[in-house]
Each structure stands twice: as structure tokens, then as C-alpha cells.
Biotite code that builds the C-alpha atoms (Angstrom):
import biotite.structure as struc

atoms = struc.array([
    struc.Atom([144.570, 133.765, 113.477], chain_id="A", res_id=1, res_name="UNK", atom_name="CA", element="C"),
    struc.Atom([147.930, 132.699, 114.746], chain_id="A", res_id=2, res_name="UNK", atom_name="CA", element="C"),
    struc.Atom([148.722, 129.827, 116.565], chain_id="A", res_id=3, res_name="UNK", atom_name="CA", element="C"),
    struc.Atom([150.141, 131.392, 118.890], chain_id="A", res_id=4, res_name="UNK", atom_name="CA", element="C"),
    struc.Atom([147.454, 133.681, 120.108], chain_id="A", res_id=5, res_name="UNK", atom_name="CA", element="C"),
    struc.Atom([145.524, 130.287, 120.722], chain_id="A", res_id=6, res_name="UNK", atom_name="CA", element="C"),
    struc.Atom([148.501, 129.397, 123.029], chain_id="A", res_id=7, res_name="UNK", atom_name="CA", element="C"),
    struc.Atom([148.057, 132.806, 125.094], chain_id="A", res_id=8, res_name="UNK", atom_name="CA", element="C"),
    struc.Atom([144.591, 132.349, 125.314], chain_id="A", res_id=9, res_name="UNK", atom_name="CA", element="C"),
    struc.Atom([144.927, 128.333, 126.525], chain_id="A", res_id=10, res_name="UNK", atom_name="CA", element="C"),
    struc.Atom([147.658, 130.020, 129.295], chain_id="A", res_id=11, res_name="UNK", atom_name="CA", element="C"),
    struc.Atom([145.847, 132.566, 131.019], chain_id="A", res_id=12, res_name="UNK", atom_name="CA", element="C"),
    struc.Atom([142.695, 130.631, 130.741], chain_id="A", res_id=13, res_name="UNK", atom_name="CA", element="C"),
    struc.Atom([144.161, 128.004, 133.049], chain_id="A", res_id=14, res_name="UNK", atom_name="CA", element="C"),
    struc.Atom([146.105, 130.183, 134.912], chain_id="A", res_id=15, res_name="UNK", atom_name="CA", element="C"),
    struc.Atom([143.221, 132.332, 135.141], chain_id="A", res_id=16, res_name="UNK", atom_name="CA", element="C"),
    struc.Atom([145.524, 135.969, 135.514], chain_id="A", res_id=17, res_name="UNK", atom_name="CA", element="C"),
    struc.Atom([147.479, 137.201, 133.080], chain_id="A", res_id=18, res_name="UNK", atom_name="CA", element="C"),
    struc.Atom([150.460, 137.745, 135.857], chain_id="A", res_id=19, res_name="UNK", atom_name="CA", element="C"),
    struc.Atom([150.894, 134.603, 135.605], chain_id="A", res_id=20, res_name="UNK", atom_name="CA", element="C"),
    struc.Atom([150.195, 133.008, 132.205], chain_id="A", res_id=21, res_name="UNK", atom_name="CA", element="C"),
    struc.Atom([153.243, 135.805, 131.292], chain_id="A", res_id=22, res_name="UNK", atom_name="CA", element="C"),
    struc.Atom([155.699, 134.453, 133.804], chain_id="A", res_id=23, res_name="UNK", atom_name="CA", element="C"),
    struc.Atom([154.586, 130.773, 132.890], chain_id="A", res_id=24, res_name="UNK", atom_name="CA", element="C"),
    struc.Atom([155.071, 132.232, 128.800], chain_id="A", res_id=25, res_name="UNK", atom_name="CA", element="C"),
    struc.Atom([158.327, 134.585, 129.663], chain_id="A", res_id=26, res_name="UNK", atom_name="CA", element="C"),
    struc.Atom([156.448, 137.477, 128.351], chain_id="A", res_id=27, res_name="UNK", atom_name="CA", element="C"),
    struc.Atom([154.909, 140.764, 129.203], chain_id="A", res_id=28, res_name="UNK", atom_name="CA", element="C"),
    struc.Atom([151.177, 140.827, 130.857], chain_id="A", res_id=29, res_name="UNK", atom_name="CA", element="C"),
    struc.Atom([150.659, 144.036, 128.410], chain_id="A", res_id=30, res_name="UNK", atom_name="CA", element="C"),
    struc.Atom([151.700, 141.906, 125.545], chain_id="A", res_id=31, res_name="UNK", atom_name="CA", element="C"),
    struc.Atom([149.633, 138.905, 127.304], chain_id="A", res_id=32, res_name="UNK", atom_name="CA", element="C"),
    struc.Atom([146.856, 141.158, 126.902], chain_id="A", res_id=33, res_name="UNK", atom_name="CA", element="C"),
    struc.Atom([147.317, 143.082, 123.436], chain_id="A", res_id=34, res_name="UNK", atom_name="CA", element="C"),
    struc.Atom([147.352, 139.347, 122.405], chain_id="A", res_id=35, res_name="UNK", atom_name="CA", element="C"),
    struc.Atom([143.988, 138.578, 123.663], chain_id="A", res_id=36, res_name="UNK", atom_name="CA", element="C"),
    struc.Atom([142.660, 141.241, 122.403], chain_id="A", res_id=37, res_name="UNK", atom_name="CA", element="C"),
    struc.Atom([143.739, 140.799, 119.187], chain_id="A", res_id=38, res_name="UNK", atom_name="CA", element="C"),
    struc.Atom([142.230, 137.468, 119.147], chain_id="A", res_id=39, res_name="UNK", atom_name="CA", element="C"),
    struc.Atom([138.801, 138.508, 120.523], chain_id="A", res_id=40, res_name="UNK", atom_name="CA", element="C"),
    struc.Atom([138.380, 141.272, 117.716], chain_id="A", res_id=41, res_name="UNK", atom_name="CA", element="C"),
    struc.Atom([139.231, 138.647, 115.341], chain_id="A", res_id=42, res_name="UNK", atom_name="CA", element="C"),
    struc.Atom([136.117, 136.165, 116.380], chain_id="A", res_id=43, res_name="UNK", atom_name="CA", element="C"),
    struc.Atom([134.259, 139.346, 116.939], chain_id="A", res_id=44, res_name="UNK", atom_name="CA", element="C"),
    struc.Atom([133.509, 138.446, 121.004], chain_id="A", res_id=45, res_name="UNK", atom_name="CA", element="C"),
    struc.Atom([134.745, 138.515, 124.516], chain_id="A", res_id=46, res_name="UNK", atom_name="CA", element="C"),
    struc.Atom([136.258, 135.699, 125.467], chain_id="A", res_id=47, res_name="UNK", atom_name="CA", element="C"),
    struc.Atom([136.358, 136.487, 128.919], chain_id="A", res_id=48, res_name="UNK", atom_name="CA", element="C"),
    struc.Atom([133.854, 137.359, 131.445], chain_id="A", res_id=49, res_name="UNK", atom_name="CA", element="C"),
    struc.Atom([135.412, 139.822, 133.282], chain_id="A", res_id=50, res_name="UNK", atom_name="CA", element="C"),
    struc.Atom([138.485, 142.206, 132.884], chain_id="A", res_id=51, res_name="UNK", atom_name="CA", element="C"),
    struc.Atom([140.812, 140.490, 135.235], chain_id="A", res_id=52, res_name="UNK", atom_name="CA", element="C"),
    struc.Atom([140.753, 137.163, 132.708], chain_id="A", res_id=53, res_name="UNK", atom_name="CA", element="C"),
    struc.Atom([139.478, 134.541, 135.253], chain_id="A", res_id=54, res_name="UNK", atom_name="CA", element="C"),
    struc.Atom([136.147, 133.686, 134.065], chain_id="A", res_id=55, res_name="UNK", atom_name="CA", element="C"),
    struc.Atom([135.777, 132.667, 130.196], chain_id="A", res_id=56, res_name="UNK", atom_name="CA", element="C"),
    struc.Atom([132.234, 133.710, 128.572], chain_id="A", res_id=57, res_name="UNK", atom_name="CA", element="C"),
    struc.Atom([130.380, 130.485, 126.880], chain_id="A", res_id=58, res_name="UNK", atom_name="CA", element="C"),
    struc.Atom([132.266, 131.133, 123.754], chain_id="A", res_id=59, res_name="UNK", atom_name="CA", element="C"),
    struc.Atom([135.187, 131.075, 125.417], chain_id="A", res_id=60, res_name="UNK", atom_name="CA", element="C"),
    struc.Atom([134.902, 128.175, 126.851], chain_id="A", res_id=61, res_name="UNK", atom_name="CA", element="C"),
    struc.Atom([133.974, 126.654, 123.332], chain_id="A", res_id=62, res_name="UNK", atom_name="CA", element="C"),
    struc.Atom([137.251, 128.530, 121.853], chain_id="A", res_id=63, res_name="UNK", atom_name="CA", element="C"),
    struc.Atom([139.171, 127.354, 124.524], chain_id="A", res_id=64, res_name="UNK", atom_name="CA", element="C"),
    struc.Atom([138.318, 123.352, 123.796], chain_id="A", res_id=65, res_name="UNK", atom_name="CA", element="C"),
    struc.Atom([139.149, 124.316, 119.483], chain_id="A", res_id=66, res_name="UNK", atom_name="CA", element="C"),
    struc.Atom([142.208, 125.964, 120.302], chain_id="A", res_id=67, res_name="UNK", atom_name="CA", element="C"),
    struc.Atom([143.444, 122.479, 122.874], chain_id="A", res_id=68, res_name="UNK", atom_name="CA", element="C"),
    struc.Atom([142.322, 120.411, 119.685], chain_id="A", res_id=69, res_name="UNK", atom_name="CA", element="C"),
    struc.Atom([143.967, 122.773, 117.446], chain_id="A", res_id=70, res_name="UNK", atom_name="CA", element="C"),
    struc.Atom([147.565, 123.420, 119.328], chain_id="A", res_id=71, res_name="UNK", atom_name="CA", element="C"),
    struc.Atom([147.780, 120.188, 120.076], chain_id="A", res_id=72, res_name="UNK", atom_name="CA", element="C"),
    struc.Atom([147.086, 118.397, 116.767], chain_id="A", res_id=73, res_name="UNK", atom_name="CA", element="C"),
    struc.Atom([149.614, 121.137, 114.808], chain_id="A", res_id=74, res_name="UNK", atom_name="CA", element="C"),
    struc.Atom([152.203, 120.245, 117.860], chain_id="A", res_id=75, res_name="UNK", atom_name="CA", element="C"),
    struc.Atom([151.462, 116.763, 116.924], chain_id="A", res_id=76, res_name="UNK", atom_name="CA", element="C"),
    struc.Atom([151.789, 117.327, 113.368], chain_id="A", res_id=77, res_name="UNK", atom_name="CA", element="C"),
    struc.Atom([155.203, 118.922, 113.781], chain_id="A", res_id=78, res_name="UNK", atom_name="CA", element="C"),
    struc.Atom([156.444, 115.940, 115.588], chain_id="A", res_id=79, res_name="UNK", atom_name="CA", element="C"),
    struc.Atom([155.608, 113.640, 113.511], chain_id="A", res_id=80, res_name="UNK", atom_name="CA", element="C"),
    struc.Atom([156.929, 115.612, 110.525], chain_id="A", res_id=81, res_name="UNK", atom_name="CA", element="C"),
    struc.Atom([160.472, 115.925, 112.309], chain_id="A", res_id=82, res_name="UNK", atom_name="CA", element="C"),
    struc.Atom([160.476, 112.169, 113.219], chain_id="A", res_id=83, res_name="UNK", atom_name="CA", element="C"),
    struc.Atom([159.757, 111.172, 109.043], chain_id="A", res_id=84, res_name="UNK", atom_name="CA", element="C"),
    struc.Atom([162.873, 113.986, 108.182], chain_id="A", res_id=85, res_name="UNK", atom_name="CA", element="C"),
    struc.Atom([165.130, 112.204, 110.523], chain_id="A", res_id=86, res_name="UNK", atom_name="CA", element="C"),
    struc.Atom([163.978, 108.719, 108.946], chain_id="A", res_id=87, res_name="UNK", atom_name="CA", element="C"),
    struc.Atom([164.470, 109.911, 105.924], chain_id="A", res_id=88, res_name="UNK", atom_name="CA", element="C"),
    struc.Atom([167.952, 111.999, 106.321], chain_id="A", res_id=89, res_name="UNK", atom_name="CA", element="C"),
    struc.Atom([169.030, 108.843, 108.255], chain_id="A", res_id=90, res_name="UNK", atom_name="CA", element="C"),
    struc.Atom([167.846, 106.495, 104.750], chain_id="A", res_id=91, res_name="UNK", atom_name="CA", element="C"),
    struc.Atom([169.321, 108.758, 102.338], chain_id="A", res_id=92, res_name="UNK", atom_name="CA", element="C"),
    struc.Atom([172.271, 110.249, 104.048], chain_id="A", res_id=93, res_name="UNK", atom_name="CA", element="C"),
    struc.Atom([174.830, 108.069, 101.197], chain_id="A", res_id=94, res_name="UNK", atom_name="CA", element="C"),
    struc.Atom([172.837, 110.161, 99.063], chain_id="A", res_id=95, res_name="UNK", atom_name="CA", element="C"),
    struc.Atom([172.597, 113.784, 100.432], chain_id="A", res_id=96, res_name="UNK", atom_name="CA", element="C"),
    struc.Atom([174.848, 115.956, 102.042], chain_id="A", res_id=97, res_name="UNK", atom_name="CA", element="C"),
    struc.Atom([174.259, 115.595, 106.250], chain_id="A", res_id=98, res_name="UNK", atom_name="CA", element="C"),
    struc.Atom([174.061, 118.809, 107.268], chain_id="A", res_id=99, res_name="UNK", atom_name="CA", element="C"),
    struc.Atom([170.273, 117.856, 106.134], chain_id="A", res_id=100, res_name="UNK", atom_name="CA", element="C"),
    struc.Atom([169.794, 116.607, 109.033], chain_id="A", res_id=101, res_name="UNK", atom_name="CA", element="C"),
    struc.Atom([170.965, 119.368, 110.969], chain_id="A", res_id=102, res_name="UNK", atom_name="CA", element="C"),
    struc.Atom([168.364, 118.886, 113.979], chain_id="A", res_id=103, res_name="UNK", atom_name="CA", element="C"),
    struc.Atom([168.551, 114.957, 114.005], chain_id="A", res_id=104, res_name="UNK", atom_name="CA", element="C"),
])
């Protein structure tokens, strides 16, 4: 699973239509929707009640509170990964060439 299925899934689940969980996301509903799909024959069930993706099933609604916990501990992972590079670019940087720290 990618992570970023999980993010499609956590957009049109609150925006309950995939209209607009692709403007929110800057992409296509059809790709909105391939996505989903993807992601439901993964688990191996619907994760939404209907067709029109406004009602999640039980599962759903399970998969929808893993993939919150999920997105958001990898997003707070990444943050905290960038802030210890910068720490360390900034402590070495007599040491190492700066363009290390490119992104600081």
C-alpha cells in the first residue's frame, strides 16, 4: 500500500465526493477514483457504502482512523528527520561540503 492512496482515501472521505477531494488534491476525479479502487482490492473490501463516496462502510471507517494515525505519524516522522539533518549539517558544516544542507 502506498501512502499516498491513504491520503486519497482520508480526502474524499471528508470531503465526502470525489469532485472535490480532486480539486482540494489538484488531481483528476478518474484518477481520485482508480486510486480508491486500487486500495479497496488491496484490503480485499469496499470502503465505501455507496458509489458516489459519501458514506464509508464499518471498515472504512476503521481504515479511515489507521490511515489518520498512519499519514500523520510518517508526516511526523519526516519532520522530525529534516529538523535532526539541519542540526546536524548546521554542527558539521566545518566538516562537510554545504550544499548538504541544500533544503536547510
Amino acid at each position: 500500500m502506498k501512502l499516498e492512496s491513504f491520503r486519497v482515501f482520508i480526502a474524499v472521505a471528508d470531503a465526502q465526493s470525489l469532485v472535490l477531494a480532486a480539486k482540494q488534491l489538484n488531481k483528476t476525479p478518474s484518477g481520485l477514483s482508480m486510486a480508491l479502487k486500487n486500495l479497496e482490492t488491496q484490503i480485499g473490501a469496499p470502503l465505501f457504502a455507496s458509489e458516489r463516496k459519501n458514506q464509508l462502510t464499518a471498515l472504512g471507517q476503521w481504515v479511515l482512523t489507521r490511515a489518520r494515525h498512519d499519514v500523520a505519524q510518517f508526516d511526523a516522522t519526516v519532520r522530525w528527520s529534516a529538523t535532526r539533518w539541519i542540526w546536524w549539517c548546521d554542527r558539521t558544516s566545518t566538516h562537510r561540503p554545504r550544499r548538504c544542507c541544500a533544503n536547510a
